[in-house]
N, C-alpha and C positions, 0 to 999 in steps of 0.2 A: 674863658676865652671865646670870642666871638665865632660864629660860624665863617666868616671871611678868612680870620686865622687858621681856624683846623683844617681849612679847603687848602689854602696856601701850605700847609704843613704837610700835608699828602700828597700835591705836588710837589714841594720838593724833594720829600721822604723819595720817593720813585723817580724823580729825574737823576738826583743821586744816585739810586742803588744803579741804574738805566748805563748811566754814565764811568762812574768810578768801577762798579761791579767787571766791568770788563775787563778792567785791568787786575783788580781782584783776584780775578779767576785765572788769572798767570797766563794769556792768553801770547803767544810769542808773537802770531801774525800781529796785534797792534801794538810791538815793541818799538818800531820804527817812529812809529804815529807819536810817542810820547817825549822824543827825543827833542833837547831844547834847541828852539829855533822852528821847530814843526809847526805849521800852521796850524794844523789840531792842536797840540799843545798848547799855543798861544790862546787859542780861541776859547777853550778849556780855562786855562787862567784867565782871560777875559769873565768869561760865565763865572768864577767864583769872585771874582771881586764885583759881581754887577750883586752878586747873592746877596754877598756881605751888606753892600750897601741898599738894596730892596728890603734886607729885613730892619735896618737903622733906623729907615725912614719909616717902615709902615707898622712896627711894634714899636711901643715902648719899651725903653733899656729895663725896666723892672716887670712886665706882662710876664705873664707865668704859663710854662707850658701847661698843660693836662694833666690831671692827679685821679688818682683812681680809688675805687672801695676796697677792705681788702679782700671782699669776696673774688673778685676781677684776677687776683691771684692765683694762676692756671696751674702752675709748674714752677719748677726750680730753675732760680737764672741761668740759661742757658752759658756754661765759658764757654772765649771766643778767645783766639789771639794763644798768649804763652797762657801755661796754665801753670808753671811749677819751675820758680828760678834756680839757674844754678852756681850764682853767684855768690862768691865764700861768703861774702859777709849775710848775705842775707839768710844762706842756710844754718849759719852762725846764728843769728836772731830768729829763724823758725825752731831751730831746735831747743831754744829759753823761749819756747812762747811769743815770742815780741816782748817779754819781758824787758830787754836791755835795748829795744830801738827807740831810734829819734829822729825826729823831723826837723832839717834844717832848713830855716826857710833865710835868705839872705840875700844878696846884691846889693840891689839900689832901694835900702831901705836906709832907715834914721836908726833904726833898735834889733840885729839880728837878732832872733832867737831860736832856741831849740825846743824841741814839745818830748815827755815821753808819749806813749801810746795812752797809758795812763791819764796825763796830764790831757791832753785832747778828749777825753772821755769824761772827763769831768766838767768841761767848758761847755756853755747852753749849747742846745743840740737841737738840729732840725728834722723831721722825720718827713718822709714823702713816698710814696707809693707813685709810681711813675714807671712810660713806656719806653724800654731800649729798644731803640731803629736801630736796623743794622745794616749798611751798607748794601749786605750782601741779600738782604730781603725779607729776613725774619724781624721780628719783636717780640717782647718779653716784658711782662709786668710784676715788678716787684717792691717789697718795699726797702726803703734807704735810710741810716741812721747816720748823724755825722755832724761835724762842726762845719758852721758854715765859714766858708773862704774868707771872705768879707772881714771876718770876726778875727779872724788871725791877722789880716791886713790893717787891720785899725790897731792891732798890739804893735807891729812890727812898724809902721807908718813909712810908707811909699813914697821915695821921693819925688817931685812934679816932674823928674825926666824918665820915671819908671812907666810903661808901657806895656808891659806885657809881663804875666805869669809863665814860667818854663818850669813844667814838674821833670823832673829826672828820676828815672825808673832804675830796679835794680836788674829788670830782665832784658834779655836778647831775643831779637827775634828771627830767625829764616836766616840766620847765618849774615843777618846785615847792620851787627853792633847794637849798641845798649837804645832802649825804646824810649823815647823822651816825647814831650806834646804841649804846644803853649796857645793860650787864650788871651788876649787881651783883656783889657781894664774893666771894660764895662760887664762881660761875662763873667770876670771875677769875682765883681762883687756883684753880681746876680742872686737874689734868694733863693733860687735853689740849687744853686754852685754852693755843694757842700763835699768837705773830706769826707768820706764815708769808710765806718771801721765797722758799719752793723750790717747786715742783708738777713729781710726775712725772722726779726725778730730774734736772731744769733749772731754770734762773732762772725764778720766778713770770712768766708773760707779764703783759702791759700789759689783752690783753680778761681774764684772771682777777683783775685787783686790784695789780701792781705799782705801787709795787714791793712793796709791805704789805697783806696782811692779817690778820684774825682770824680764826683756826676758833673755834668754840664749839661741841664736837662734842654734846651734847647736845641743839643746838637748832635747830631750822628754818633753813632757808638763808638766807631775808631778813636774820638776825641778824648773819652776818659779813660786814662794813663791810670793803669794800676801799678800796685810794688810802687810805691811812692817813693823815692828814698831821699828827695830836699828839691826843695821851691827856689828859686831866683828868679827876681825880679830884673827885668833888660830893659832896656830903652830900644832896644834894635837883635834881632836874634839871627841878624845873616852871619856871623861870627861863629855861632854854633852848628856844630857839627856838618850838615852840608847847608845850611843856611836857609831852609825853607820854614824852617820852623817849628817841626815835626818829624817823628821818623815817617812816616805814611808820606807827608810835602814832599819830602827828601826823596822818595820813591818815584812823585810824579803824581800824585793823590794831591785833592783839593785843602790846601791848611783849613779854611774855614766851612766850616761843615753843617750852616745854620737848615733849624726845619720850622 
């Protein structure tokens, strides 16, 4: 990665955390501030679609974030977010191991399919030792095992009005319904947009997102959706659930989250 990149990447890593972190922090006074139709709101969505398209234009859709040694390896991935679902079916599936789950991935594809946990473990696997940003100000270097996104997408074949990836989660968050998060096309099939079912040279634990999740290493931590529980594929995601895109969008958080 060029030194222009990594300078750009650490601006925006901290305009981000600068920005959204406020709201993070549950602060009531800028409740108002977030409310749609608020100038700050506006202006806010304004800056993340300028993001979006600053970083289209001056990375290429396949530039690769930063990758690391595994000496670089400090600490245990810090969880953030839910750490332990309580949703029947998944306690169902932690208590068999993951044994009996499945990854549905479907919509606006040509060929739905479903994956065991198994069967994803078996499919060529990409490994990557990489940095989680985190909104809220930290990082964490660790490493990542998984099938890449891409690789499912070429089985399953996308239709030309499909647009966008929407992972659906099996957990809840803050008492504000099921946690969902969606990337478009070209992050999707990103080479380092991979399902990761490995951390750290062992089974994904349960507090990091087993048995599934996303990296998206390009993008702020909030973006990777753990407890995968099926993929669809949309043309348009205001339909879903409060139509921002995400649960965090749907909050009043930035959907694209690029650094």
């Amino acid at each position: 990665m060029t030194r222009f990149s990594m300078r750009r990447r650490k601006f925006l890593t901290a305009t981000a955390a600068g920005v959204a972190g406020t709201t993070l922090a549950g602060c009531d006074v800028f409740d108002p501030l977030l409310r749609p139709g608020h100038p700050v709101r506006d202006a806010m969505a304004g800056a993340n679609a300028l993001t979006e398209a600053a970083q289209r234009l001056l990375l290429d859709d396949n530039a690769l974030a930063r990758e690391f040694s595994a000496s670089e390896i400090r600490q245990g991935m810090r969880p953030n977010g839910s750490t332990d679902p309580t949703d029947i079916d998944y306690l169902i599936a932690k208590q068999n191991d993951f044994a009996f789950y499945r990854l549905e991935v479907g919509g606006l594809v040509e060929s739905p399919a479903s994956y065991s946990l198994e069967e994803l473990r078996n499919m060529p696997a990409r490994t990557q030792i990489t940095r989680h940003d985190c909104v809220e100000g930290w990082s964490c270097i660790a490493k990542w095992t998984g099938v890449p996104l891409a690789a499912i997408l070429d089985e399953v074949k996308p239709r030309d009005s499909a647009r966008y990836c929407v992972f659906h989660c099996f957990d809840t968050y803050g008492g504000a319904g099921l946690y969902y998060e969606s990337i478009d096309m070209i992050d999707a099939r990103h080479p380092q947009t991979i399902l990761a079912y490995g951390m750290n040279d062992a089974a994904l634990p349960v507090r990091n997102g087993a048995p599934l999740r996303v990296r998206i290493e390009r993008q702020l931590g909030y973006k990777m959706a753990k407890y995968i529980r099926r993929i669809e594929l949309v043309d348009d995601f205001s339909r879903l659930y409060r139509g921002k895109g995400s649960f965090w969008a749907d909050l009043g958080y930035d959907w694209y989250a690029g650094i």
